[in-house]
N, C-alpha and C positions, 0 to 999 in steps of 0.2 A: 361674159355678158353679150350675148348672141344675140339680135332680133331680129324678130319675124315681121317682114312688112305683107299686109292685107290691103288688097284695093279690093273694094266691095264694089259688083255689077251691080247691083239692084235701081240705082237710076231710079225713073220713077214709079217701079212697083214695088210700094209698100203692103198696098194690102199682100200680094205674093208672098212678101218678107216675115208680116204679121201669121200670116198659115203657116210658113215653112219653121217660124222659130217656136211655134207649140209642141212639132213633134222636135227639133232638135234644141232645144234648150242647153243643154250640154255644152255642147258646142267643142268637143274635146276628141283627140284623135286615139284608134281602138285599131291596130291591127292584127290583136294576139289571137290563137282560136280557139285556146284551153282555158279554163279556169284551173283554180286547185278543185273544186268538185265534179269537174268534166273529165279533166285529163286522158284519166283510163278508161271511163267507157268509151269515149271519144275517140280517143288514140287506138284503141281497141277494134272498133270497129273501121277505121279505115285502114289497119294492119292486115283485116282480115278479106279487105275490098284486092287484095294483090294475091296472084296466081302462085306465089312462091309460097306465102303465108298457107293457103287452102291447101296446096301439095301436101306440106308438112303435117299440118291440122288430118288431111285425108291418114296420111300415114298412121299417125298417133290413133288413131278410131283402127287402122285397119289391124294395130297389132295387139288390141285390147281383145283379141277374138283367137281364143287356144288354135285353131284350125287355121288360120292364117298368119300367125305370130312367127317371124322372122326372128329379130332381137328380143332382148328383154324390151319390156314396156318402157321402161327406165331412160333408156340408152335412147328410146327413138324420142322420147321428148324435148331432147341435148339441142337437137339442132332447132327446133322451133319456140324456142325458150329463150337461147340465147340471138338468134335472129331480130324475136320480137322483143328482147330487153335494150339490144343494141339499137333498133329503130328509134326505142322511144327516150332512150337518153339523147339521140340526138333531136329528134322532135324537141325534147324539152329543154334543151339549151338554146336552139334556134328560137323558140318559144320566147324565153326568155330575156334573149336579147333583142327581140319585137319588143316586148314590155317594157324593158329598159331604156330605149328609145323613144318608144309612146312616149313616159313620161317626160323626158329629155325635151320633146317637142310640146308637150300639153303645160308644161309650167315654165315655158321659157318669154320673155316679154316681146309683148306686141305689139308694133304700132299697126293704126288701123290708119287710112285715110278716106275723107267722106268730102264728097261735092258739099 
């Protein structure tokens, strides 16, 4: 039974208060950056925003072409596979224990104190 003490600035601006609480109504704290229908495009694309990611990715393109082909096609998608699986398990536990925490702080009780 943890609580959270709130001293509210607002003083005498109400009307300020009155605008500010239309758009945040909510009033509840969000610092996760996935959803479950985000995740992987999400996660995706800033996997692919890293030089190491694009190396590999270049690679896999550059052995799909008989006249260039090193290894099997197979073999070269090992390292960029397992690279970008291991990123995003840990993206998504970090993730998740943002979430866990959110809530931890969005349903815990709070006293507020007001002039």
């Amino acid at each position: 039974n943890k609580w959270r003490t709130v001293f509210p600035g607002n003083g005498g601006r109400w009307k300020d208060w009155e605008e500010a609480s239309m758009f945040y109504s909510g009033n509840r704290i969000q610092t996760t950056k996935y959803t479950w229908f985000t995740f992987l495009p999400r996660n995706l694309f800033e996997q692919f925003h890293r030089m190491g990611s694009l190396y590999f990715f270049f690679l896999v393109l550059l052995n799909w072409f008989p006249q260039v082909e090193v290894f099997h096609r197979e073999i070269t998608m090992l390292p960029l596979i397992l690279v970008l699986l291991a990123s995003m398990i840990k993206d998504a536990i970090e993730d998740y224990r943002k979430y866990q925490f959110d809530r931890t702080i969005n349903f815990s009780k709070t006293r507020v104190y007001d002039k």
